[in-house]
DSSP file (Angstrom, degrees, kcal/mol; ACC not computed):
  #  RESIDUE AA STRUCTURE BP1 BP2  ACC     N-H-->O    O-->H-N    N-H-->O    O-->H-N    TCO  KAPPA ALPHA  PHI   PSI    X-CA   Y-CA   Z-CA
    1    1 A X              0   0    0      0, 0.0     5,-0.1     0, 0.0     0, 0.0   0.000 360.0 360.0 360.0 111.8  -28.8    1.4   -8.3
    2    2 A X     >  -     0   0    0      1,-0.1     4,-1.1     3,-0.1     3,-0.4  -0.064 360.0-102.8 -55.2 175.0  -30.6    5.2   -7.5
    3    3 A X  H  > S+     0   0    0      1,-0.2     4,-1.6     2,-0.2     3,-0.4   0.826 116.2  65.1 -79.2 -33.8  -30.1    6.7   -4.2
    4    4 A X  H  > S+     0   0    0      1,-0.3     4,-4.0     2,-0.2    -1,-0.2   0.890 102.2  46.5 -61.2 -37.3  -33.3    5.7   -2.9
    5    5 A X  H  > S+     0   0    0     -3,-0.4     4,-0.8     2,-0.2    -1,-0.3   0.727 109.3  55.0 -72.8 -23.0  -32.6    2.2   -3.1
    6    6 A X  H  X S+     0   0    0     -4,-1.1     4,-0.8    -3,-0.4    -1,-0.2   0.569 104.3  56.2 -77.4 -13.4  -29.3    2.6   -1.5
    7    7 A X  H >X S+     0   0    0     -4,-1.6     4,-2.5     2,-0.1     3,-0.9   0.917 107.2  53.8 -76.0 -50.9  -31.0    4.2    1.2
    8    8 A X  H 3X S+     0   0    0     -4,-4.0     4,-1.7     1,-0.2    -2,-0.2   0.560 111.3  37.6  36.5-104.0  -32.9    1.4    1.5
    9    9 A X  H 3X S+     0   0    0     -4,-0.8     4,-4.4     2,-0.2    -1,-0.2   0.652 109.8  63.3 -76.6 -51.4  -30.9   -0.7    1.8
   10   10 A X  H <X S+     0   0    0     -3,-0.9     4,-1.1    -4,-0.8    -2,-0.2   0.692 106.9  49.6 -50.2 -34.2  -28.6    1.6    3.9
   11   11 A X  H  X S+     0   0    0     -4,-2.5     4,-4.1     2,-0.2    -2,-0.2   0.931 106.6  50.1 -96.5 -50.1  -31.3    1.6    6.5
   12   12 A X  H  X S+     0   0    0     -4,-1.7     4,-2.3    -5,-0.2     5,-0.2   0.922 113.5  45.9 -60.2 -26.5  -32.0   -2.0    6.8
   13   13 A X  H >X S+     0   0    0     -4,-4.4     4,-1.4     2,-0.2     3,-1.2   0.917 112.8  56.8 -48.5 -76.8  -28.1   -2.8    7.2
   14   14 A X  H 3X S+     0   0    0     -4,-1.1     4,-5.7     1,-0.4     5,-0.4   0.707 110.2  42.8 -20.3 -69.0  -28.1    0.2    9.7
   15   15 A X  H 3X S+     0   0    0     -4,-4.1     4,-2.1     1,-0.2    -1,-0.4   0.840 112.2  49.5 -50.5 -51.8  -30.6   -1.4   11.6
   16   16 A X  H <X S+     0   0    0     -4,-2.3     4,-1.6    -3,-1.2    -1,-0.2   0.790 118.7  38.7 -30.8 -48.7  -29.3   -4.9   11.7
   17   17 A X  H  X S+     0   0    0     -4,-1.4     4,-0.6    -5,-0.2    -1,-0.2   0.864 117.1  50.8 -81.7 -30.8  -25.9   -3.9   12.7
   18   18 A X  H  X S+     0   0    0     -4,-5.7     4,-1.8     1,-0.2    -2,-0.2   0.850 110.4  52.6 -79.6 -15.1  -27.2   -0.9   15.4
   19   19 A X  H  X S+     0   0    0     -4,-2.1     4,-1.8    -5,-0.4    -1,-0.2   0.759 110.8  44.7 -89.6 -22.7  -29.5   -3.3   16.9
   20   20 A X  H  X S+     0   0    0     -4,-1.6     4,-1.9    -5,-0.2    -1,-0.2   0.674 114.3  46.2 -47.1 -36.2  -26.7   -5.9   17.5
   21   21 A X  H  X S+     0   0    0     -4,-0.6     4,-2.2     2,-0.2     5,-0.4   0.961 110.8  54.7 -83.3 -52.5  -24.3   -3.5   18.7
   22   22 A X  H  X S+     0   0    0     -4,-1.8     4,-1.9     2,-0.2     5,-0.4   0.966 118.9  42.3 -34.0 -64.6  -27.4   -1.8   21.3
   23   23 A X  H  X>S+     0   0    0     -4,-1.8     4,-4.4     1,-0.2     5,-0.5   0.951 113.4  46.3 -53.9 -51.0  -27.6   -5.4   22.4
   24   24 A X  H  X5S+     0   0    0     -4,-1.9     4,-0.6     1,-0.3    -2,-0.2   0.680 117.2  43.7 -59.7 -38.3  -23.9   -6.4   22.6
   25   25 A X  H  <>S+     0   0    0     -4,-2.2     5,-1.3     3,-0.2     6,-0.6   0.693 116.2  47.6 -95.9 -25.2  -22.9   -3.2   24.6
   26   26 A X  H  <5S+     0   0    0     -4,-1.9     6,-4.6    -5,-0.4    -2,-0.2   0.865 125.8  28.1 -89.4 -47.1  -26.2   -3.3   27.2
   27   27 A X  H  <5S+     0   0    0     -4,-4.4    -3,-0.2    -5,-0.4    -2,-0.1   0.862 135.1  21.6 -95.0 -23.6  -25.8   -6.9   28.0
   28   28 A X  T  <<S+     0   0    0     -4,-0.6    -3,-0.2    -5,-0.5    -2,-0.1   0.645 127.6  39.5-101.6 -11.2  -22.2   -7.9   27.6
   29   29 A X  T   5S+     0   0    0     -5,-0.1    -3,-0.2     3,-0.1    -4,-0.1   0.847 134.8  15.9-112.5 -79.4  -20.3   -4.7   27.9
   30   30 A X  S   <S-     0   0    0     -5,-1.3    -4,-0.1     1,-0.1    -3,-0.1   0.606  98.0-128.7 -71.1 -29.7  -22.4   -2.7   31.0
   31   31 A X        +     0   0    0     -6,-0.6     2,-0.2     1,-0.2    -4,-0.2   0.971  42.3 172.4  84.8  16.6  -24.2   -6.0   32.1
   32   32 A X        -     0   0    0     -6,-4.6     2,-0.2    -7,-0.1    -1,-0.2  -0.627  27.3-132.3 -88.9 138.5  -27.7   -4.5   32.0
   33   33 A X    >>  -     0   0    0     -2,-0.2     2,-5.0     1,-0.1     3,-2.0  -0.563  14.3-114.6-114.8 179.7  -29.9   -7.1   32.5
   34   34 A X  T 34 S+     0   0    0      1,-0.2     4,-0.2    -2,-0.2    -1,-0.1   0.092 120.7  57.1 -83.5  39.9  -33.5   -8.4   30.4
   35   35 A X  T 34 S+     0   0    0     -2,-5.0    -1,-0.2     2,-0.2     3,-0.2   0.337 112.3  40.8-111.4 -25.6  -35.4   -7.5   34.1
   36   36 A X  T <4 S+     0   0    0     -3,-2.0     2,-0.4     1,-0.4    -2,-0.2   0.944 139.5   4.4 -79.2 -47.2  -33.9   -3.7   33.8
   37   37 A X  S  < S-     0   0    0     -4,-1.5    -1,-0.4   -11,-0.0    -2,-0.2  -0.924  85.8-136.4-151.3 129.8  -34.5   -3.2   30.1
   38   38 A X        -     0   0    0     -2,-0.4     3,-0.1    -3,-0.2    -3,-0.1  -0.173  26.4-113.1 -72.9 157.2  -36.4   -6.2   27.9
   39   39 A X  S >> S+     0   0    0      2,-0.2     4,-2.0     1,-0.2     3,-1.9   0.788 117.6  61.7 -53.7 -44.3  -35.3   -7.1   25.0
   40   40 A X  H 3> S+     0   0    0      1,-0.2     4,-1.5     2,-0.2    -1,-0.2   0.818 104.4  50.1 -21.6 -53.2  -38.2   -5.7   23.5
   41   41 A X  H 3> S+     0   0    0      2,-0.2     4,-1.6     1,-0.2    -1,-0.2   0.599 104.3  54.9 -70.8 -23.6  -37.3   -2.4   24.7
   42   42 A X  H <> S+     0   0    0     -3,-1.9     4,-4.0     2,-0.2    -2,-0.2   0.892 109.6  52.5 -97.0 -18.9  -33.8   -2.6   23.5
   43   43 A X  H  X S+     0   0    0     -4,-2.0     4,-1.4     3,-0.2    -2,-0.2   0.746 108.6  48.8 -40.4 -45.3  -35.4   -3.3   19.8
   44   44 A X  H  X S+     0   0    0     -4,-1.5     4,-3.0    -5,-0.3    -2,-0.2   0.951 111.2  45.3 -63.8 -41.3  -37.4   -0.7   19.8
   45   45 A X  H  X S+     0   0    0     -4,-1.6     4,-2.2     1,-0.2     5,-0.2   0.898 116.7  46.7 -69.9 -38.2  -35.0    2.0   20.9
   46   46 A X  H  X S+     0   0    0     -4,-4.0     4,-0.7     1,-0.2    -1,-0.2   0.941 117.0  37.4 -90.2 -15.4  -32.4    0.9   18.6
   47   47 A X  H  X S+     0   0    0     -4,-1.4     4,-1.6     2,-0.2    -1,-0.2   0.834 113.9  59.6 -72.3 -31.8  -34.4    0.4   15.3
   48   48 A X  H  X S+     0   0    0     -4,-3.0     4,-0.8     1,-0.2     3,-0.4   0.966 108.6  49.1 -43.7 -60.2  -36.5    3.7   16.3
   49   49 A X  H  <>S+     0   0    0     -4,-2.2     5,-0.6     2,-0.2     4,-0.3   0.597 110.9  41.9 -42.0 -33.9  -33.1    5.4   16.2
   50   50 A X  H  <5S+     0   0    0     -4,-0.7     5,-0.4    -5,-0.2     4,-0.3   0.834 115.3  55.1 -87.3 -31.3  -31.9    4.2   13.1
   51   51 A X  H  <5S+     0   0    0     -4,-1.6    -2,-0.2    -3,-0.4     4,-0.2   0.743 117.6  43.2 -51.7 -38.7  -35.8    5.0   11.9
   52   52 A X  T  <5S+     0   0    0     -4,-0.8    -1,-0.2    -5,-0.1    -2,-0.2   0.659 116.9  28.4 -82.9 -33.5  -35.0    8.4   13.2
   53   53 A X  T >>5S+     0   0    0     -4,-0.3     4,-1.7    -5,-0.2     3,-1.6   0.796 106.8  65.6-124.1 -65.8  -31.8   10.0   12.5
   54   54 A X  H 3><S+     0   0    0     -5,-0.6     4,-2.6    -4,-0.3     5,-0.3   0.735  98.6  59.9 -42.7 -40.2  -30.7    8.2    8.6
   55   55 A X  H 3>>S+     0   0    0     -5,-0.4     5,-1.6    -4,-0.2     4,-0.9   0.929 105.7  44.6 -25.5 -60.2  -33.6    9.9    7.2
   56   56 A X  I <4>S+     0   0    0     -3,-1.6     5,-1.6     2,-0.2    -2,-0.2   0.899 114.9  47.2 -61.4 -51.2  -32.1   13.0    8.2
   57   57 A X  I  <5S+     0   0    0     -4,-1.7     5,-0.5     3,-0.2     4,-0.3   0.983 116.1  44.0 -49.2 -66.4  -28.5   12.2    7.0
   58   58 A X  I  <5S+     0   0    0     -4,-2.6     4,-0.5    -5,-0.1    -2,-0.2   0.998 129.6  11.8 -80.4 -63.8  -29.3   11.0    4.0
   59   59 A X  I  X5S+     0   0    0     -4,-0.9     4,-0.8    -5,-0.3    -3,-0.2   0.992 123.7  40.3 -40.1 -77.4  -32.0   13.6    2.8
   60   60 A X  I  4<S+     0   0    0     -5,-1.6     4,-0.3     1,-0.2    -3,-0.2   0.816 110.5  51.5 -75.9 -25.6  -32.2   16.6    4.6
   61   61 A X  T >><S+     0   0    0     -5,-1.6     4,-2.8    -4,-0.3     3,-1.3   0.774 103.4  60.2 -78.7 -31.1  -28.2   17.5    5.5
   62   62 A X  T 34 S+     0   0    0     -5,-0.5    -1,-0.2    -4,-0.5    -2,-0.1   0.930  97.8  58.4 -67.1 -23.1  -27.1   17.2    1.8
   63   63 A X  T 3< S+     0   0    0     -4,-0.8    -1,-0.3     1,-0.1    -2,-0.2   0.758 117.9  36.3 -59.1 -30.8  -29.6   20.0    1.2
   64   64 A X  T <4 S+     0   0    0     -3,-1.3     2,-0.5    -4,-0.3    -2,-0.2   0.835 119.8  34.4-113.5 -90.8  -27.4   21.8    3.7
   65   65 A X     <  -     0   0    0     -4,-2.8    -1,-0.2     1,-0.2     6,-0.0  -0.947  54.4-171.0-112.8 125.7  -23.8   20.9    3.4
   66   66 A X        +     0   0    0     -2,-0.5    -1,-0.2    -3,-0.1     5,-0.1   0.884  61.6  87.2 -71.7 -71.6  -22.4   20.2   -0.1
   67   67 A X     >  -     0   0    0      1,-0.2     4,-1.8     2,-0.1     5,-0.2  -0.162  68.7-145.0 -77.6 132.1  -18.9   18.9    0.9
   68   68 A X  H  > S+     0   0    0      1,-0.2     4,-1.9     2,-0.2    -1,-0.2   0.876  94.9  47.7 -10.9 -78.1  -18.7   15.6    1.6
   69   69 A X  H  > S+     0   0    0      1,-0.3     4,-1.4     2,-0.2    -1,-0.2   0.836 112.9  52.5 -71.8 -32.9  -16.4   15.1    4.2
   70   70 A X  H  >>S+     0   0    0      2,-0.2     4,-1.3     1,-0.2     5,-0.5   0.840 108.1  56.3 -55.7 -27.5  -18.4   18.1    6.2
   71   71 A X  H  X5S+     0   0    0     -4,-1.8     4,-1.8     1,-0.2     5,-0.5   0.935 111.9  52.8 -58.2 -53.5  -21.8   15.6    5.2
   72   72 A X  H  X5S+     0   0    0     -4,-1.9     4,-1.8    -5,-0.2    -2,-0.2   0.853 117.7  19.4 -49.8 -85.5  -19.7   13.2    7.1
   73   73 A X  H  <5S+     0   0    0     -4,-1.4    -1,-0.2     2,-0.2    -2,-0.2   0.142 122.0  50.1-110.2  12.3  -18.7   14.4   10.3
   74   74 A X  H  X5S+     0   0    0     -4,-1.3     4,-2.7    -3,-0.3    -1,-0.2   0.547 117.5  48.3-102.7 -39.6  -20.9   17.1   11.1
   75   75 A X  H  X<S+     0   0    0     -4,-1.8     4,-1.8    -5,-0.5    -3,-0.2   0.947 118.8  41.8 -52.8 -39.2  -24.0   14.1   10.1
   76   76 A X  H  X S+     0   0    0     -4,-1.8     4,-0.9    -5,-0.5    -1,-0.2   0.780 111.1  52.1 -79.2 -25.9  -22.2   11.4   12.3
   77   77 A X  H  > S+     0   0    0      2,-0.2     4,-1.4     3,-0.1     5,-0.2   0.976 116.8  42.9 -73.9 -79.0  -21.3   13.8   15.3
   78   78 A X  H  X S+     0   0    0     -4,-2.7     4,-0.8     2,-0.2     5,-0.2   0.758 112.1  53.2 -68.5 -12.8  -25.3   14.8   15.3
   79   79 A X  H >X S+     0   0    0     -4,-1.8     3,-3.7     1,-0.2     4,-2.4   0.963 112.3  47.8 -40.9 -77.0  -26.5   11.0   14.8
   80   80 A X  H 3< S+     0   0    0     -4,-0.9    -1,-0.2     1,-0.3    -2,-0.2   0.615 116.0  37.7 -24.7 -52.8  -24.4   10.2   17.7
   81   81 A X  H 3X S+     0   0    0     -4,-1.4     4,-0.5     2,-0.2    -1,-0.3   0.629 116.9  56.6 -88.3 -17.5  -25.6   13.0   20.1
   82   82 A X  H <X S+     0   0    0     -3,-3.7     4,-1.4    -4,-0.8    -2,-0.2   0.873 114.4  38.5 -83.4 -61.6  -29.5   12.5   18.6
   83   83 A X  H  < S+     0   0    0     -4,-2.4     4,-0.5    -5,-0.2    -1,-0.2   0.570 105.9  62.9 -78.0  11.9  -29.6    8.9   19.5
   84   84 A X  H  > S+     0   0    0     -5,-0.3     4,-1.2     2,-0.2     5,-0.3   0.435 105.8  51.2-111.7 -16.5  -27.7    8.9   22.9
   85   85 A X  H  X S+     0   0    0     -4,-0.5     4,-0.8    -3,-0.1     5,-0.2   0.677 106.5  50.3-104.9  17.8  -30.3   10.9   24.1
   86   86 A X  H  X S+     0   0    0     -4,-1.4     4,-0.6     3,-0.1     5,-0.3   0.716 115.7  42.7 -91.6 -15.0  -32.9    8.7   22.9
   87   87 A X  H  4>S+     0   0    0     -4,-0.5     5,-0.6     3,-0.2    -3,-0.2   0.899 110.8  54.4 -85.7 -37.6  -31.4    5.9   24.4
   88   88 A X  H  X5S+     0   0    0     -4,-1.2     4,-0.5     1,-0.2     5,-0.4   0.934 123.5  33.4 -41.4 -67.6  -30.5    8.1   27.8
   89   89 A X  H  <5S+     0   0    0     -4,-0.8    -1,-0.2    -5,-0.3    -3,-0.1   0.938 126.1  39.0 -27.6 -62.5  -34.7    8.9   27.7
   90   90 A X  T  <5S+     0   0    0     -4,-0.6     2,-0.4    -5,-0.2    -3,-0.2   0.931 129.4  30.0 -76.9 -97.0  -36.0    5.6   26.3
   91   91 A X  T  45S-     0   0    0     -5,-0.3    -1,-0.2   -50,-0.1    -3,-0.2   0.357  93.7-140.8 -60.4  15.7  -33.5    3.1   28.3
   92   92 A X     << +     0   0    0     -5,-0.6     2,-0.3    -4,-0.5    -4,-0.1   0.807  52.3 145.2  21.0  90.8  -33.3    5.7   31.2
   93   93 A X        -     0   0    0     -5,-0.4    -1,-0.1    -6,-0.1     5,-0.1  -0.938  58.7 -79.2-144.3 166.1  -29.4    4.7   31.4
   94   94 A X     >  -     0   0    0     -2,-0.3     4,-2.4     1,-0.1     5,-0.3  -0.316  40.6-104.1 -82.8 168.3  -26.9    7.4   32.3
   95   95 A X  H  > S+     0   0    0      2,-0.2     4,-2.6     1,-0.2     5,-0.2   0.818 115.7  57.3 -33.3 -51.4  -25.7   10.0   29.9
   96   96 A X  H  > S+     0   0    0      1,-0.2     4,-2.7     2,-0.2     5,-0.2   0.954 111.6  38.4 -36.4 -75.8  -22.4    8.1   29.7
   97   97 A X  H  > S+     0   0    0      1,-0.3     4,-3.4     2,-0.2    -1,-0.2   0.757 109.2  50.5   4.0 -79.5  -23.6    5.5   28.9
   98   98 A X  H  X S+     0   0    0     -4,-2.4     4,-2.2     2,-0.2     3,-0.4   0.970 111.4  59.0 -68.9 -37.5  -26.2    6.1   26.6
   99   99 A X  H  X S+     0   0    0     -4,-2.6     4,-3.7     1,-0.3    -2,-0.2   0.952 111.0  43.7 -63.3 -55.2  -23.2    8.6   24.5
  100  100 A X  H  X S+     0   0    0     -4,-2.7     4,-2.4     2,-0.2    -1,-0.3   0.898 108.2  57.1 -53.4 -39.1  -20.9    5.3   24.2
  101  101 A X  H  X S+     0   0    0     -4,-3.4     4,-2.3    -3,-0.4    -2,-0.2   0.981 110.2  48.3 -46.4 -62.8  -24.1    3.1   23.0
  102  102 A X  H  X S+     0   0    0     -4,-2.2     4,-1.2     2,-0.2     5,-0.4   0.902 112.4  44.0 -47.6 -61.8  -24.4    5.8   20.3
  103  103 A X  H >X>S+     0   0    0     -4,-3.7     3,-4.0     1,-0.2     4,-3.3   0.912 117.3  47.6 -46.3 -67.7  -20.6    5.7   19.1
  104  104 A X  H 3X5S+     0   0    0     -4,-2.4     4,-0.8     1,-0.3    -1,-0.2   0.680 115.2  43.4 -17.8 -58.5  -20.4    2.0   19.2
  105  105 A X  H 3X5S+     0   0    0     -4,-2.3     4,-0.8    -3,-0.3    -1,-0.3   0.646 119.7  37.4 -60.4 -38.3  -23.2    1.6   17.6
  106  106 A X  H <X5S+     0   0    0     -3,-4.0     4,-4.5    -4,-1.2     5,-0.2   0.636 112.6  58.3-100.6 -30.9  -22.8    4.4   14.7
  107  107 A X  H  X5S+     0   0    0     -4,-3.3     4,-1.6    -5,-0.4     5,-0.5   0.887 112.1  41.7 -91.8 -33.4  -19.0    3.7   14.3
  108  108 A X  H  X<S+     0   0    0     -4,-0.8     4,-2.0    -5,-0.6    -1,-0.2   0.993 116.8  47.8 -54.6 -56.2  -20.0   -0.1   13.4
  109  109 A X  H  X S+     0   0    0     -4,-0.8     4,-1.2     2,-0.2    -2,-0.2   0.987 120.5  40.1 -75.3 -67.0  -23.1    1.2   11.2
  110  110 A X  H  X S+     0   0    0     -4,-4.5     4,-1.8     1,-0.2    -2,-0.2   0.907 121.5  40.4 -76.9 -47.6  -20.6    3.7    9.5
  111  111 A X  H  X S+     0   0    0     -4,-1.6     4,-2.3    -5,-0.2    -1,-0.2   0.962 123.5  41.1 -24.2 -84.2  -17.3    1.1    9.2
  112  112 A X  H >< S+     0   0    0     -4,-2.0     3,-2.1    -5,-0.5    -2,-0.2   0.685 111.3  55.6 -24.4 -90.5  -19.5   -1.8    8.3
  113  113 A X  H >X S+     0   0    0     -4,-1.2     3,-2.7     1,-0.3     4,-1.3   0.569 113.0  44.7 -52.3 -77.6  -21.7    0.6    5.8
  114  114 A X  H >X S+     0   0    0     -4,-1.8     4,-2.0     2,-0.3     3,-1.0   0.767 110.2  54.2 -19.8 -65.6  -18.2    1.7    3.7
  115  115 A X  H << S+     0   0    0     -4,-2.3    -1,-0.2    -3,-2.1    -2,-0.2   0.641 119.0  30.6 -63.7 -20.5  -17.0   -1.7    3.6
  116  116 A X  H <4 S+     0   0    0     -3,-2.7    -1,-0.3    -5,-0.2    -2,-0.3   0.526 113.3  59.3-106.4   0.1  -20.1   -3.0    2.0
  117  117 A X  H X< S+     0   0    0     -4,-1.3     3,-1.2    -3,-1.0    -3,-0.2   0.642 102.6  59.3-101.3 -38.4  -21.0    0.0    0.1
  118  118 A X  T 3< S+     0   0    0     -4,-2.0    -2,-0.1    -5,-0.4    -3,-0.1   0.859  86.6  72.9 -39.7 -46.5  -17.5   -0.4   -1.6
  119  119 A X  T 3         0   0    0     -4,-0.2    -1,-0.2     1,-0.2    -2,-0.1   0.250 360.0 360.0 -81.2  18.7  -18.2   -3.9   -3.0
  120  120 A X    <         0   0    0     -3,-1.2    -1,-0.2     0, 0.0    -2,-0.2   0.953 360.0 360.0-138.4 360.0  -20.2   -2.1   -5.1
């Protein structure tokens, strides 16, 4: 499969899985509830996010850094800090917060992503 189709692909998992997690950590884990931030709202931010930042990973940083494992953990450190302040902005939640949304969210996307990106 070329790399464009594994971004793809790479971006709709992404979404699926950050927009689960966005949900799962806002309503079950912190308790925020659909009168503070709609569901609507919590769709946009996290598929905007994924919309936002994977572009960037996958394209523009390889151009950048050559080693892998640097691709890795300098690309996942800035996802992580790029989208917790778009949810801190967007879902006006506190910095904490929004920085945990991010991990959760990324370290799911990036777990997940391996495990199925393996099987093939």
């Amino acid at each position: 499969m070329i790399y464009e189709y594994h971004f793809l692909l790479a971006l709709l998992v992404t979404v699926m899985i950050e927009v689960t997690m966005l949900f799962t950590t806002a309503r079950y884990l912190f308790k925020i509830n659909r009168t503070s931030i709609p569901d609507s709202l919590l769709l946009f931010t996290g598929t905007f996010c994924s919309f936002s930042t994977l572009p960037y990973l996958w394209f523009v940083l390889p151009m950048f850094i050559r080693t892998y494992s640097y691709l890795v953990a300098i690309g996942e450190v800035s996802v992580v800090l790029v989208e917790a302040v778009i949810y801190f902005f967007v879902l006006k939640v506190r910095i904490e917060k929004a920085l945990f949304m991010s991990f959760i969210c990324n370290l799911a996307s990036f777990l997940i992503g391996i495990y199925l990106f393996s099987l093939f």
